[in-house]
C-alpha positions in Angstrom: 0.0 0.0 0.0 3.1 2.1 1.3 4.7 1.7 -2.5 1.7 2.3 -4.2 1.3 5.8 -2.9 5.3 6.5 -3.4 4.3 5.6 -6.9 1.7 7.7 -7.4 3.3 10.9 -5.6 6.6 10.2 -7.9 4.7 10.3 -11.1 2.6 13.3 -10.1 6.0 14.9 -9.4 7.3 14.1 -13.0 4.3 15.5 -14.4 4.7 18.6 -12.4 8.7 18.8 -13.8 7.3 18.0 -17.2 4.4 20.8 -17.0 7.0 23.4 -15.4 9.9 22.1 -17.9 7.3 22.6 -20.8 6.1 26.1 -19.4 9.0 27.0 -19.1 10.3 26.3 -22.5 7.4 28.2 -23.9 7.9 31.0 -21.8 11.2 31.2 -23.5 10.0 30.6 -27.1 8.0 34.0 -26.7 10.8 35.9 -24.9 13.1 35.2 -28.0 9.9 35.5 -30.5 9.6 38.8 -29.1 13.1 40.1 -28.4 15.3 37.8 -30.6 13.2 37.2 -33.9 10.9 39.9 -33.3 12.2 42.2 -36.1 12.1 39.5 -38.1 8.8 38.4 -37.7 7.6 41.8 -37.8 8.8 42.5 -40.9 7.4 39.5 -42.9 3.9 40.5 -41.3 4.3 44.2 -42.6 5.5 42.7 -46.2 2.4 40.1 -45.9 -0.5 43.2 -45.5 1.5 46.0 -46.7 3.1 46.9 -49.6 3.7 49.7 -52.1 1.0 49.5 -55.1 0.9 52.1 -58.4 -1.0 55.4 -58.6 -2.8 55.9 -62.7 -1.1 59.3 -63.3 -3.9 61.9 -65.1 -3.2 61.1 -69.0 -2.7 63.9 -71.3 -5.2 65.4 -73.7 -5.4 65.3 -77.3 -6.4 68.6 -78.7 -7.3 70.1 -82.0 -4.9 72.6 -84.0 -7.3 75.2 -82.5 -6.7 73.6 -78.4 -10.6 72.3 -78.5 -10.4 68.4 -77.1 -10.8 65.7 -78.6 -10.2 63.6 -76.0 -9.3 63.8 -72.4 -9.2 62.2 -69.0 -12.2 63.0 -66.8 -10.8 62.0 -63.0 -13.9 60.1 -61.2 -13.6 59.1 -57.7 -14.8 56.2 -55.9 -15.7 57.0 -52.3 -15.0 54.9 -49.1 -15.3 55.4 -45.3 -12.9 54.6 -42.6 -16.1 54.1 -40.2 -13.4 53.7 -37.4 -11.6 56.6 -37.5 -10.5 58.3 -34.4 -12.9 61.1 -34.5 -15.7 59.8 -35.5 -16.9 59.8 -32.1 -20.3 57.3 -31.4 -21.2 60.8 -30.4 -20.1 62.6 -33.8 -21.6 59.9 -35.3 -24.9 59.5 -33.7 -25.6 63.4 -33.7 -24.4 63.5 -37.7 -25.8 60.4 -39.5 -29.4 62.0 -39.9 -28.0 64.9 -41.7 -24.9 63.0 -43.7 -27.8 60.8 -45.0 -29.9 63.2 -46.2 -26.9 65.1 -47.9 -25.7 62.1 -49.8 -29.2 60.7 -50.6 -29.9 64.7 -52.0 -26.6 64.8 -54.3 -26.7 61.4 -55.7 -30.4 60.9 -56.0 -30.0 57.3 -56.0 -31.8 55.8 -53.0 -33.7 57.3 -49.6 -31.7 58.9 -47.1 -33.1 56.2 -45.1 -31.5 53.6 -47.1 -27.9 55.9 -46.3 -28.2 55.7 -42.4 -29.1 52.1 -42.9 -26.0 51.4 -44.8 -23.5 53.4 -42.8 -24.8 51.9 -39.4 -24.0 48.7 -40.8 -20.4 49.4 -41.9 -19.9 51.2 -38.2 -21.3 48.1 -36.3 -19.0 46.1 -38.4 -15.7 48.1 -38.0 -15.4 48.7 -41.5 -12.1 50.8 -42.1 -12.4 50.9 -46.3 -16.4 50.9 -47.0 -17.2 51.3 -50.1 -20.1 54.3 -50.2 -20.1 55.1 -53.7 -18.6 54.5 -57.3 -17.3 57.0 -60.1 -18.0 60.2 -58.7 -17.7 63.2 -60.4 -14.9 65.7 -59.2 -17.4 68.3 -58.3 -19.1 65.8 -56.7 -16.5 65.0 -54.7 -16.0 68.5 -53.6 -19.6 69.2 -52.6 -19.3 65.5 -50.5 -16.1 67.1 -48.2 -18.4 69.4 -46.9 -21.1 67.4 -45.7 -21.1 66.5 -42.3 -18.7 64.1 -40.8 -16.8 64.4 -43.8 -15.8 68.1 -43.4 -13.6 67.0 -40.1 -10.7 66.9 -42.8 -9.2 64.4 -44.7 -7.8 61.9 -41.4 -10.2 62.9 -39.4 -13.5 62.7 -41.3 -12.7 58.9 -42.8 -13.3 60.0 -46.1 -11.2 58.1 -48.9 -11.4 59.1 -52.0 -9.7 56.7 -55.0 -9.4 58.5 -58.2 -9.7 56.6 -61.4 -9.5 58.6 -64.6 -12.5 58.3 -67.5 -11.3 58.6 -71.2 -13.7 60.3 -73.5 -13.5 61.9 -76.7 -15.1 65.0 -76.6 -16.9 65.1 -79.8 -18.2 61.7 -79.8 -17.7 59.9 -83.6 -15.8 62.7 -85.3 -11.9 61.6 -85.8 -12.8 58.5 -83.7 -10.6 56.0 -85.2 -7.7 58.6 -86.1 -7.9 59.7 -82.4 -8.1 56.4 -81.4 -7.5 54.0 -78.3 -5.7 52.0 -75.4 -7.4 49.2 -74.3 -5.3 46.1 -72.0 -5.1 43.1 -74.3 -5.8 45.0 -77.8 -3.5 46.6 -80.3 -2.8 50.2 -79.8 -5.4 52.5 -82.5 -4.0 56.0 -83.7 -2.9 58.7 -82.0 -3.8 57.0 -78.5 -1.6 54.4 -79.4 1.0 55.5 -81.7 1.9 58.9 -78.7 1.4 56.2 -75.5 4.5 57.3 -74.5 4.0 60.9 -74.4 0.0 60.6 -73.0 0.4 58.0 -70.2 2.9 60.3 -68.0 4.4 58.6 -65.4 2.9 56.2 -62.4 3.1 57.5 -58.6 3.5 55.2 -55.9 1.1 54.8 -52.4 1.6 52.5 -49.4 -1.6 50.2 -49.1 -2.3 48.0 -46.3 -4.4 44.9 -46.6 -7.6 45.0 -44.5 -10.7 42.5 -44.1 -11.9 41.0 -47.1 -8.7 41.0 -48.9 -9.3 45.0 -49.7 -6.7 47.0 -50.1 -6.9 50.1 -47.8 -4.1 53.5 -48.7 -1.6 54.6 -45.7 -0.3 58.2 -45.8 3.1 57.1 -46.0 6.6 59.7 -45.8 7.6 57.3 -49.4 4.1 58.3 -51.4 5.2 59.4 -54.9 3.2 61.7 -56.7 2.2 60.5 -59.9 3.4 62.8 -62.9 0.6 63.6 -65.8 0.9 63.0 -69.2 1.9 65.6 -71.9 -0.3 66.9 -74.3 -0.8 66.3 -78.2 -1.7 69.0 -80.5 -3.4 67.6 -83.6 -3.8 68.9 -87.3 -7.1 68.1 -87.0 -9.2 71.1 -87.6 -12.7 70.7 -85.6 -15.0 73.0 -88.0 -13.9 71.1 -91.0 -14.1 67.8 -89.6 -17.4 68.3 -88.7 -18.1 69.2 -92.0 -16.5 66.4 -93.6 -18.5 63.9 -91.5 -21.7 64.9 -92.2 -21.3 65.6 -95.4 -19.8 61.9 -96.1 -22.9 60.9 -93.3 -25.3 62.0 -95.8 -24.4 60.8 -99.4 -23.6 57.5 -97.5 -27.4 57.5 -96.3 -28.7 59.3 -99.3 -26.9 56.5 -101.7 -27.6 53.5 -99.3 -23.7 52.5 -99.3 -21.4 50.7 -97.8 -18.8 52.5 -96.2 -16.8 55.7 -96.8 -14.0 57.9 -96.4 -13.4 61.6 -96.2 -9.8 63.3 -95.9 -8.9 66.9 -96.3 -5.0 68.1 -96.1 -3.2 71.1 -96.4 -0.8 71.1 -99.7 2.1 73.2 -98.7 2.7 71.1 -95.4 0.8 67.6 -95.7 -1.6 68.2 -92.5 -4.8 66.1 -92.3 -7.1 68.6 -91.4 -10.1 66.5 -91.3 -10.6 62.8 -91.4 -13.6 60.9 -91.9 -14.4 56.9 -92.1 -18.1 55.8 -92.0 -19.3 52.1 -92.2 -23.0 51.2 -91.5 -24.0 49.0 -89.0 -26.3 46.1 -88.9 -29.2 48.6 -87.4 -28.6 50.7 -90.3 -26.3 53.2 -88.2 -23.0 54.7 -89.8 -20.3 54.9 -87.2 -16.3 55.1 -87.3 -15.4 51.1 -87.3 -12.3 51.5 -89.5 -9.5 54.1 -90.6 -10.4 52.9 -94.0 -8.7 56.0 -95.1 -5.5 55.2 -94.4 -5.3 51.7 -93.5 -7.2 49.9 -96.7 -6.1 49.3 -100.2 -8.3 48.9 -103.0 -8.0 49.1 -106.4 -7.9 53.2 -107.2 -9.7 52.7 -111.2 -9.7 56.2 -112.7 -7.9 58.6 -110.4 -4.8 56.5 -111.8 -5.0 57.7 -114.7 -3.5 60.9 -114.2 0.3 58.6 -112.9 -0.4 57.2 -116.7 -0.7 60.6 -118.8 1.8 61.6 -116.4 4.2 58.8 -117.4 3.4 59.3 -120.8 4.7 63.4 -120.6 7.7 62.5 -118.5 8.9 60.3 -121.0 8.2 62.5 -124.2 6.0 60.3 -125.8 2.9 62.7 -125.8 1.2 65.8 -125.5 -1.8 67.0 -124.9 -2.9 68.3 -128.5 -1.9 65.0 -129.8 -4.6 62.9 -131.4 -6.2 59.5 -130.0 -8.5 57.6 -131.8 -10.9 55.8 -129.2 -12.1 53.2 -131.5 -15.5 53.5 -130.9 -15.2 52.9 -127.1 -14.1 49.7 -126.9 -10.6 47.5 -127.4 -9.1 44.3 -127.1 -6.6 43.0 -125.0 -5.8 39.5 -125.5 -9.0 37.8 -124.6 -10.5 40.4 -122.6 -12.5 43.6 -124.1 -12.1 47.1 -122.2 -14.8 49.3 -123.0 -15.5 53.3 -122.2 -18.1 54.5 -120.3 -20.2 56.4 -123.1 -21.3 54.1 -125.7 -19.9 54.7 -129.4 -17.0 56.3 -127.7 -15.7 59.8 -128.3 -14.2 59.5 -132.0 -10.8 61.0 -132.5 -9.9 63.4 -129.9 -6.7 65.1 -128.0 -5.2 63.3 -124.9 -6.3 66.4 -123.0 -10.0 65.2 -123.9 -9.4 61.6 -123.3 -8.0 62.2 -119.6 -11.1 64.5 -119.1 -13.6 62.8 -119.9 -11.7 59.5 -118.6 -11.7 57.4 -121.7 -10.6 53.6 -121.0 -9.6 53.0 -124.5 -8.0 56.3 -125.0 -5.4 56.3 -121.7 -5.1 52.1 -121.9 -4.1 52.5 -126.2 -1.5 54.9 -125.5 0.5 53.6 -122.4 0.2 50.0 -124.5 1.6 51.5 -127.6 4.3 52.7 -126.1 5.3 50.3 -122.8 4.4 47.3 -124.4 7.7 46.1 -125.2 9.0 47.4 -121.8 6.1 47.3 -119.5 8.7 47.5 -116.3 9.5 51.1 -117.6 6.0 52.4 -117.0 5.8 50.8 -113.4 9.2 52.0 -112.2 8.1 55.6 -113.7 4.7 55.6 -111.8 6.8 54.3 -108.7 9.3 57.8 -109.2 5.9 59.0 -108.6 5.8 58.3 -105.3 2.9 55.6 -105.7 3.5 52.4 -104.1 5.8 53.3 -101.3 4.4 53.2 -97.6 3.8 56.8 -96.2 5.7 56.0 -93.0 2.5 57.6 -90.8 3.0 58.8 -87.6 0.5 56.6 -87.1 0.3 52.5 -86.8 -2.0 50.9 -89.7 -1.2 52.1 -93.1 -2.7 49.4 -95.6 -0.2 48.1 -98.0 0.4 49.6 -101.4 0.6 47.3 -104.2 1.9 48.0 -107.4 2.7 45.0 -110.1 6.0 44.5 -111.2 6.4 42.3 -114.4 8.2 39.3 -113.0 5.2 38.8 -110.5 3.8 35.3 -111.4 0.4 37.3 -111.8 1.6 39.5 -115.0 -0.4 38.7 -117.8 -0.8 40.7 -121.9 -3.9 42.5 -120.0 -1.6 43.5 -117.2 0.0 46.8 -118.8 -3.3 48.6 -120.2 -5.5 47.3 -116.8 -3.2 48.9 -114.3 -2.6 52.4 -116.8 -6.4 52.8 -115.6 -6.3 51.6 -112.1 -6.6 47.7 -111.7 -4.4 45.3 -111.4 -3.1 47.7 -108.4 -4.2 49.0 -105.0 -3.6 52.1 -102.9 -5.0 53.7 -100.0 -6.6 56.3 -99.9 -4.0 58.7 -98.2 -1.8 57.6 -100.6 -3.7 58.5 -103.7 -4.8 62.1 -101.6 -0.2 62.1 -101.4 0.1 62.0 -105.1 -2.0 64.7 -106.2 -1.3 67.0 -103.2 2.6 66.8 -104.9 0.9 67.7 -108.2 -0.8 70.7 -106.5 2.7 71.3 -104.4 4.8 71.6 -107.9 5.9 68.2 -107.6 6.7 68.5 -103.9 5.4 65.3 -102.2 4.7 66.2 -98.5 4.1 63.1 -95.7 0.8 63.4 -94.1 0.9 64.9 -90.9 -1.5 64.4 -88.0 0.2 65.6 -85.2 2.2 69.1 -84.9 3.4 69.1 -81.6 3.6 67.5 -77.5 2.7 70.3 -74.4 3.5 69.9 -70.9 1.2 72.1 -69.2 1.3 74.7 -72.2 4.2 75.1 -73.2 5.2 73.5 -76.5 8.2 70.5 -75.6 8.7 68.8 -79.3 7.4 70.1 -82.7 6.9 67.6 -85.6 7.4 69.3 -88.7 6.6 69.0 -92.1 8.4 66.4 -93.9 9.0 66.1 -97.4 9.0 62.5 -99.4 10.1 63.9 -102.5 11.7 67.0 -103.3 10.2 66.8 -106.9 8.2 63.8 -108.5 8.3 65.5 -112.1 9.5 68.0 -113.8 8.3 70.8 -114.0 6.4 70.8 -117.6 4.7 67.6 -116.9 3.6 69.3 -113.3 2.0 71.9 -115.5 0.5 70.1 -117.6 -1.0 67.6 -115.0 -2.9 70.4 -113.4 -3.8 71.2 -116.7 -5.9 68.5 -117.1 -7.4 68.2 -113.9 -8.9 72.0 -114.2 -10.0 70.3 -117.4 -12.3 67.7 -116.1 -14.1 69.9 -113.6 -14.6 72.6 -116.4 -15.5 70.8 -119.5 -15.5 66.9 -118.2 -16.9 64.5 -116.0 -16.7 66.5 -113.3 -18.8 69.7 -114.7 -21.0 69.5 -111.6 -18.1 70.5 -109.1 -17.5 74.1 -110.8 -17.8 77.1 -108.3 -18.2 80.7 -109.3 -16.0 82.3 -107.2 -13.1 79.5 -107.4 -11.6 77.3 -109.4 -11.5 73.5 -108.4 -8.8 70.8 -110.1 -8.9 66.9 -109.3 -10.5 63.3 -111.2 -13.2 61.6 -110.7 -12.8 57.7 -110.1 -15.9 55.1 -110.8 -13.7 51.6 -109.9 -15.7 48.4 -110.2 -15.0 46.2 -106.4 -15.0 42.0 -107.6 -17.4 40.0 -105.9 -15.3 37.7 -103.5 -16.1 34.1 -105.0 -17.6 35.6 -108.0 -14.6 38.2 -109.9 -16.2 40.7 -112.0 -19.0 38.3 -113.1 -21.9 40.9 -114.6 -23.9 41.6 -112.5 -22.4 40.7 -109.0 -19.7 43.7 -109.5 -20.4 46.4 -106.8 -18.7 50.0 -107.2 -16.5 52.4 -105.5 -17.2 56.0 -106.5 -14.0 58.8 -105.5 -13.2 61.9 -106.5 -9.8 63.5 -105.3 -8.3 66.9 -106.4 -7.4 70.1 -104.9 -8.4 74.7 -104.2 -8.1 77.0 -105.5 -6.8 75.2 -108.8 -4.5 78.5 -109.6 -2.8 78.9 -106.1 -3.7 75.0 -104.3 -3.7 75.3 -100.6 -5.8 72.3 -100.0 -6.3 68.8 -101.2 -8.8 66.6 -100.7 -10.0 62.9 -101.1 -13.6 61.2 -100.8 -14.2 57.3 -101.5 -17.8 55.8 -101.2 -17.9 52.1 -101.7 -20.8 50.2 -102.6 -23.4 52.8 -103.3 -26.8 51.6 -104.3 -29.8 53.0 -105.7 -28.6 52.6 -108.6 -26.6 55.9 -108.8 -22.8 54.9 -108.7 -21.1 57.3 -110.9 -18.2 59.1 -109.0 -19.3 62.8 -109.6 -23.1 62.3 -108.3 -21.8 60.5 -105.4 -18.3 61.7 -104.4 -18.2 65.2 -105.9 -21.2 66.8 -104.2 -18.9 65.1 -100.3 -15.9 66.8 -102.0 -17.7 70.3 -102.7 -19.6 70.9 -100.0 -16.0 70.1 -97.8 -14.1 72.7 -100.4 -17.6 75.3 -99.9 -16.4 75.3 -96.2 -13.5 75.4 -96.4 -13.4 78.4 -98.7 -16.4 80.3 -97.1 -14.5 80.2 -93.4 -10.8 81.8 -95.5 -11.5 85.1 -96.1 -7.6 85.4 -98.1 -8.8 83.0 -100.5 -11.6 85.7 -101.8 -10.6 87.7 -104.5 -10.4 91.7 -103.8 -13.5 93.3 -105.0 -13.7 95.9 -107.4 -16.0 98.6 -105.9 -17.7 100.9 -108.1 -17.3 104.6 -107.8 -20.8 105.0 -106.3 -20.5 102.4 -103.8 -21.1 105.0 -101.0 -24.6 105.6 -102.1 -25.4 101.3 -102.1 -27.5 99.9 -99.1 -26.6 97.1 -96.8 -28.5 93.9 -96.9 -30.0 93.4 -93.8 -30.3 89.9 -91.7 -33.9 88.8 -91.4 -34.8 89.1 -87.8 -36.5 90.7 -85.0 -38.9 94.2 -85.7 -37.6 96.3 -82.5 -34.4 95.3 -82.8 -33.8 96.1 -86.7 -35.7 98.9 -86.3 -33.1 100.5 -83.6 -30.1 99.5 -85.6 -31.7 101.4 -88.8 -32.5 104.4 -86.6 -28.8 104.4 -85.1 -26.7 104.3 -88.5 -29.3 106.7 -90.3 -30.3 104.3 -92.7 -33.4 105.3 -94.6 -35.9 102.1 -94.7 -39.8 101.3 -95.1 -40.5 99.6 -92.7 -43.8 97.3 -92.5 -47.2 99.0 -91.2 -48.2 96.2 -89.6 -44.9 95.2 -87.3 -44.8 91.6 -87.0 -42.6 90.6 -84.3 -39.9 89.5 -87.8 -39.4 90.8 -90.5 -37.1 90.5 -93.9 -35.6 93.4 -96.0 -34.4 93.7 -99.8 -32.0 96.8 -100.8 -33.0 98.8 -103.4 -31.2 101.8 -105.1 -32.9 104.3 -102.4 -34.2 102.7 -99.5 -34.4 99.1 -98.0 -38.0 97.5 -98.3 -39.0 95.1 -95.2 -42.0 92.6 -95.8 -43.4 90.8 -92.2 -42.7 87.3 -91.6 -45.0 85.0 -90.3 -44.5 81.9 -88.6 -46.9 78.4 -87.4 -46.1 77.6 -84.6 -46.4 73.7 -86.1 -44.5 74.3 -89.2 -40.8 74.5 -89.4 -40.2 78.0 -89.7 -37.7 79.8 -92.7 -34.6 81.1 -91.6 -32.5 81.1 -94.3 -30.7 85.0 -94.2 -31.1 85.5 -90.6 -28.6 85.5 -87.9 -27.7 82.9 -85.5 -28.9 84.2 -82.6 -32.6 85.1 -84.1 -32.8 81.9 -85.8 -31.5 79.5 -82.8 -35.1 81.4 -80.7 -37.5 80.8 -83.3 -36.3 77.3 -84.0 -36.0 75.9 -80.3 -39.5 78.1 -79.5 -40.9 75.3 -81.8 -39.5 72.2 -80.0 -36.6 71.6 -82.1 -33.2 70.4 -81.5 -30.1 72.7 -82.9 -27.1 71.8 -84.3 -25.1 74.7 -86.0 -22.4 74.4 -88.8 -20.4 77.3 -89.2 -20.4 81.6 -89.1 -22.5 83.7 -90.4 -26.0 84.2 -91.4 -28.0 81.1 -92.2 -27.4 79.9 -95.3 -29.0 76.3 -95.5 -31.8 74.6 -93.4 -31.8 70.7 -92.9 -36.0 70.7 -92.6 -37.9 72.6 -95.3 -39.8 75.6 -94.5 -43.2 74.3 -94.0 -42.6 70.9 -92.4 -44.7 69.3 -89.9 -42.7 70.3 -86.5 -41.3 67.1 -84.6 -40.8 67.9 -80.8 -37.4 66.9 -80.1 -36.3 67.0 -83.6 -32.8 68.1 -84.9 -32.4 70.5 -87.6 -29.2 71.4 -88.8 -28.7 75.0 -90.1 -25.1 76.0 -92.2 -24.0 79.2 -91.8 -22.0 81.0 -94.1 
């Protein structure tokens, strides 16, 4: 019995050592966790819910030649709460929720202030330190939330966090949208986004975040936080009245014609700058929008507008000029096994080459350049090459389609090779690159490289210009220049072109009516579509700008390039020459002008009335004084008639000034978009039309 209990008290004593030994040893595990490895251990912990994370610096705008945007970075904020911030107080709190509520529920508008006190109870029962209260706010926003209550304590105190993202948008929605461009993660670079990244994106800024409770990261106001730096600014060529012009111009032929697609470009001749840039393509629902730079970044086959790299082969080598005589063979001519045919039946007899380029006879062009390439085809491509066609542009943007011009050891040369390509098959250029060769004809040979972009700012002040660059000093000599532009006047004033010729200037280019093969199909007859362009340059006797316009695919039967291309290219060149006063010529006044009468803007009674009264003008003005009235000049007075307006009929305001005809239109319900200075010269509605509320009329002023 005596053993047992020395038995039992011995192994109670061992498991007393063992329990001490073991406390012991633990005890001594955390005094060298703490003061051995503590550092250590510290450090891993910070690394594991701390670290240094990026801050998106502000990207840099892309502006017009004139400064207006065309795209910038709009900073949005999303908003969080550190619910558990020192001084928020259960008293702060409690006494402020009411009234922080009913401030956030009146900005935002987005639920009850009810539904606010409910949700920030919540995150302050739950200890949230990084609650999320509201996404993509608005800067002013954001201002107007720092002094609601709570929040106005200051930016530690109050618990407000504010992360800023940045928004892209491009100002003026579609225009220039694919030229402009864009960055998206995972996609090639588009445009000017992507080809000036490196100037835009500025550079990141660094923050110390700490990991909180469901794995959100939470910033720290750290001594290290780098600022981010913004990007730099790029200045454009891109003129914003003309491309505005351009597009709806092309918008409307493309919808009037039912096509396909289509592509605008203006430039400027003495430097190369794209001043406006236009690509439409319609969309399953019917809608045109900017899918493509097909502009600059697809090839097809040019047909017509070639012609003028033939003829001007053809006076570079001395084998012509343009009194020489060209039978046309009735209009049509054989090529091996294949029969090329003129657009006008019968032909146009025997003529000079200045008619056949004019009014762009097949035979005429293809019988000459075969006559005298055919035993050296190679001859005419390398000369049209000299020409500057079928080199790449080098843009200063990514995508420029491929030029393709056939040389005669391709395995594709056939006998109908030479006379195909002389009037544009066989061959394909952008076009950009057709706009490149005749803005060097219009430059005296000079061959400029388009230019979109003149030059990178840092916070306004100009860092890095891009200047003009020239391709080729001289493409031609100077004769065959001459006579090139000789024969471009010719076609607007006496060719296919007639339709394009302006009182007041003179306009130069070629028209271009290419037939597009059906995919699986060639140019079986009737499966071939068409592509209608007309490309050419103004004034024709001092150029100062060039222009391009390509439809494809128009329908409705009406395919011919100067009902479908020319009226784009006029209306662009109408613009353009309406909004340059040096382009007008001087004019002549007559002896007597002094004792001439203004014309006077249609508008309001009173108001006319005072301006008469004020410059002494003698005028008749109407008995009956309608609130508007319009005037004619006559050798002795000005007459004025009333104007009368129903209220459901689109009213006339064609001669009136912007200001009088933006009341009367909008008094009516309707939507306005203006085009231009000036009085009105063009309504988009018809005088007399049922008003639409909510309608959009366009009115050009000039």
């Amino acid at each position: 019995m005596g053993d047992t209990r020395k038995d039992i008290l011995f192994r109670v004593y061992i498991v007393f050592a063992f329990i001490c030994l073991f406390g012991g040893a633990i005890i001594f595990k955390v005094w060298h966790l703490q003061n051995v490895e503590g550092d250590h251990w510290r450090a891993m912990a910070d690394s594991v819910t701390t670290k240094m994370m990026n801050i998106e610096p502000a990207r840099g705008n892309i502006y017009a030649t004139d400064l207006s945007p065309l795209a910038t970075s709009v900073p949005v904020y999303d908003l969080r709460v550190d619910m558990l911030s020192d001084a928020i107080t259960n008293e702060v709190f409690n006494s402020k929720v009411d009234s922080l509520s009913q401030a956030l529920a009146g900005l935002f508008r987005d639920k009850p202030a009810s539904e606010y006190k409910r949700m920030l109870r919540e995150a302050r029962r739950d200890g949230e330190r990084y609650y999320l209260l509201k996404r993509d706010v608005s800067h002013s926003d954001l201002q107007k939330v720092k002094k609601f209550p709570i929040f106005k304590m200051g930016r530690y105190k109050g618990g407000l966090i504010a992360d800023q993202k940045n928004k892209r948008i491009k100002t003026n929605d579609m225009l220039a949208a694919r030229t402009i461009g864009y960055i998206k993660e995972g996609v090639e670079p588009v445009g000017i986004e992507g080809a000036f990244d490196k100037y835009l994106k500025g550079r990141e800024g660094f923050r110390m975040m700490q990991r909180i409770s469901g794995n959100v990261w939470k910033p720290l106001y750290h001594e290290n936080e780098v600022e981010p730096e913004e990007g730099k600014d790029v200045v454009t060529t891109i003129d914003l009245n003309l491309q505005d012009v351009a597009h709806h111009s092309l918008e409307t032929q493309l919808m009037k014609h039912n096509a396909d697609k289509g592509c605008a470009i203006l430039m400027e001749v003495q430097t190369g700058s794209v001043l406006a840039i236009t690509n439409l393509k319609r969309g399953n629902d019917g809608v045109y929008r900017e899918e493509f730079n097909f502009g600059m970044g697809e090839s097809t086959e040019p047909g017509s507008t070639f012609k003028l790299a033939s003829i001007m082969a053809l006076l570079e080598d001395g084998y012509v000029d343009l009194d020489d005589t060209i039978d046309t063979q009735g209009g049509a001519i054989r090529y091996a096994n294949r029969v090329m045919k003129d657009s006008h039946e019968g032909g146009y007899g025997k003529t000079s080459m200045q008619h056949v380029f004019e009014v762009s006879s097949n035979v005429g062009i293809s019988k000459v350049v075969n006559k005298y390439y055919s035993k050296n085809p190679q001859a005419f491509i390398d000369r049209v090459r000299g020409f500057g066609l079928g080199m790449k542009l080098d843009l200063q943007i990514p995508g420029e389609g491929r030029p393709f011009l056939k040389n005669t050891d391709d395995k594709y040369w056939s006998k109908v090779s030479l006379p195909y390509i002389s009037i544009g098959y066989e061959c394909s250029f952008t076009p950009l690159q057709v706009l490149t060769f005749y803005n060097a004809v219009a430059n005296n040979g000079r061959m400029m490289r388009p230019r979109f972009v003149k030059e990178i700012r840092y916070h306004g002040q100009v860092v890095q210009e891009f200047k003009p660059v020239i391709l080729k000093d001289s493409i031609a000599s100077p004769a065959t220049i001459s006579k090139a532009r000789q024969v471009l006047e010719g076609v607007v004033e006496r060719g296919t072109a007639t339709n394009l010729k302006h009182a007041q200037y003179k306009i130069a280019g070629k028209t271009g009516t290419a037939q597009i093969a059906n995919a699986n199909e060639g140019y079986k007859v009737g499966k071939v579509r068409h592509q209608a362009s007309f490309v050419g340059y103004f004034p024709a006797d001092n150029p100062r700008y060039s222009c391009i316009v390509v439809v494809y695919a128009p329908n409705n039967n009406v395919y011919y390039a100067a009902s479908v291309a020319g009226p784009i290219f006029k209306e662009i060149a109408d613009k353009v020459y309406a909004s340059n006063p040096e382009l007008h010529k001087e004019l002549k006044l007559e002896e007597d002008v002094e004792h001439n009468l203004p014309i006077v803007k249609a508008g309001h009674f009173k108001q006319t009335e005072k301006v008469l009264t004020a410059l002494s003008i003698p005028a008749k003005l109407p008995a009956s004084r309608d609130n508007w009235i319009a005037s004619k000049s006559n050798s002795e007075t000005l007459d004025f008639a009333g104007m009368k307006f129903r209220h459901d009929q689109v009213p006339n305001v064609l001669g009136m000034g912007l200001r009088d005809a933006i009341y009367i239109l909008e008094s009516r319900g309707l939507q306005v978009r203006i085009v231009g200075r000036g009085q009105v010269t063009r309504q988009s509605i018809n005088a007399g039309s049922k008003v639409e509320k909510g309608q959009e009329i366009v009115i050009q002023l000039g």
